[in-house]
Each structure stands twice: as structure tokens, then as C-alpha cells.
C-alpha positions in Angstrom: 104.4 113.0 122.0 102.2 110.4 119.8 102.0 113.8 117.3 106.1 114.0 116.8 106.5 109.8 116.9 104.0 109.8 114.0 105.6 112.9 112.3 109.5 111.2 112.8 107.6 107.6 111.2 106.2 109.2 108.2 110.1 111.3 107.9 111.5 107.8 108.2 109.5 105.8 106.0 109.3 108.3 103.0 113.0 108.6 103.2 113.6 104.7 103.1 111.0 104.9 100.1 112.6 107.5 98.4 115.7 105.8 98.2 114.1 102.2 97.7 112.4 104.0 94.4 115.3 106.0 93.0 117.6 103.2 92.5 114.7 100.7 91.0 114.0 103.3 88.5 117.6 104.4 87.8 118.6 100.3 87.6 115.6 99.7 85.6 116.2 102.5 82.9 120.1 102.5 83.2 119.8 98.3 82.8 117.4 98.9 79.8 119.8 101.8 77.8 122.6 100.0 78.7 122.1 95.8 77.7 118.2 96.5 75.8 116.4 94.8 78.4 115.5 95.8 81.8 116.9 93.8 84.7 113.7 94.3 86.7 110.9 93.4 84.8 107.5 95.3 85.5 106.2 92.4 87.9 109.5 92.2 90.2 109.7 96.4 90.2 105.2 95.5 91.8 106.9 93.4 94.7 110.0 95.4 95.4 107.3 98.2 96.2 104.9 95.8 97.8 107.7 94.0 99.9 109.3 97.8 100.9 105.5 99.4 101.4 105.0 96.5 103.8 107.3 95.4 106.1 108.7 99.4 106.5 105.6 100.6 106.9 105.4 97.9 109.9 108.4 98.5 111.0 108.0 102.1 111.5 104.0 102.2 112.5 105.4 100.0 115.7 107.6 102.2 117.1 106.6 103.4 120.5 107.0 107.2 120.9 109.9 107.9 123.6 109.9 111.0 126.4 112.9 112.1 124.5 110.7 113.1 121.9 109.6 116.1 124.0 113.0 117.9 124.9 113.3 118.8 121.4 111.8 122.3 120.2 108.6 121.3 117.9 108.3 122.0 113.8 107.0 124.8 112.7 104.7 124.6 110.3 106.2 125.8 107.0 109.1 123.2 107.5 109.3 120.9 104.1 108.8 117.0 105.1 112.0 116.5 103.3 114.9 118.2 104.6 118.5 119.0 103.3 120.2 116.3 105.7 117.3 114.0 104.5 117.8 114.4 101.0 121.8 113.9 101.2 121.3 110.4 103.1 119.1 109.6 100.2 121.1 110.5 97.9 124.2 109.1 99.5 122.2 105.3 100.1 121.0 105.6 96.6 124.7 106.0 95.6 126.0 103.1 97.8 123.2 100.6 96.5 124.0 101.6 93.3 127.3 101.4 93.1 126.5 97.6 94.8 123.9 96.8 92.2 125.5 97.4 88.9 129.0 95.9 90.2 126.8 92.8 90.5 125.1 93.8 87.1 128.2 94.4 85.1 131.3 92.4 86.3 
């Protein structure tokens, strides 16, 4: 049980990572091509991440494991850490914040 908790965490937090990292590097280099200077500056991109790392990895290291955890048929071992469902609600956050940050930016 304490094995898929920690396996479901680590899925969790890299996918809220992913995300968090995608749209500070596509707002930092899209911000940078677009008006010649970055609207996060190297120190504030340091505590995005530190901020992020912190308080998700928190959130998601206290999360008690559940008995619900053991219905459910266990991963095999070749199965990537990512998966396809993973990588379209990164994709589709990164979109949304996106679209949120540069209206902000821009208009």
C-alpha cells in the first residue's frame, strides 16, 4: 500500500513540475523574443522552482496511503512514469496558464 502511495506522489508531483517548468520556460523565452527582455528574470524563475519544489513536494509526501489503493491491479514494470493521459493534462494546464499569463502580459 505505502509502495503505490509513494509511486501515485512521485506521478503527481513530477506532473505538477512538469507543467510548472514548461510554462516558465516558454513565458521566459516567448517574453524575451517577443518585447527583448525576459519577464522572469533568472532570480524570480530560482523561487518559482524553490516555492513549487517545496510546498508540492509537502503537499504530496503527506498524503496518507488509502485501502483503495489496493483494489487496483499493480504496475508492471516496463510502464513509463509518464503516461499518455499524464502528458495531455500537462500539456492541456500548460495551455490554460498560458493562455492566462500572456493575456496578462500583452493586453
Amino acid at each position: 500500500m505505502w509502495g503505490r502511495n509513494v509511486y501515485d506522489s512521485i506521478s503527481k508531483f513530477l506532473q505538477f513540475q512538469l507543467t510548472v517548468n514548461i510554462v516558465a520556460v516558454i513565458v521566459a523565452f516567448t517574453g524575451a523574443c517577443i518585447t527583448q527582455d525576459s519577464p522572469l528574470k533568472a532570480v524570480q524563475m530560482l523561487w518559482v522552482n524553490l516555492i513549487m519544489d517545496t510546498f508540492a513536494s509537502l503537499a504530496l509526501a503527506t498524503e496518507p496511503p488509502s485501502e483503495s489503493l489496493l483494489l487496483r491491479k499493480p504496475y508492471g514494470r516496463n510502464k513509463p512514469l509518464i503516461s499518455r493521459t499524464m502528458m495531455k493534462n500537462i500539456l492541456g494546464h500548460a495551455v490554460y496558464q498560458l493562455t492566462l499569463i500572456f493575456t496578462l502580459l500583452f493586453v
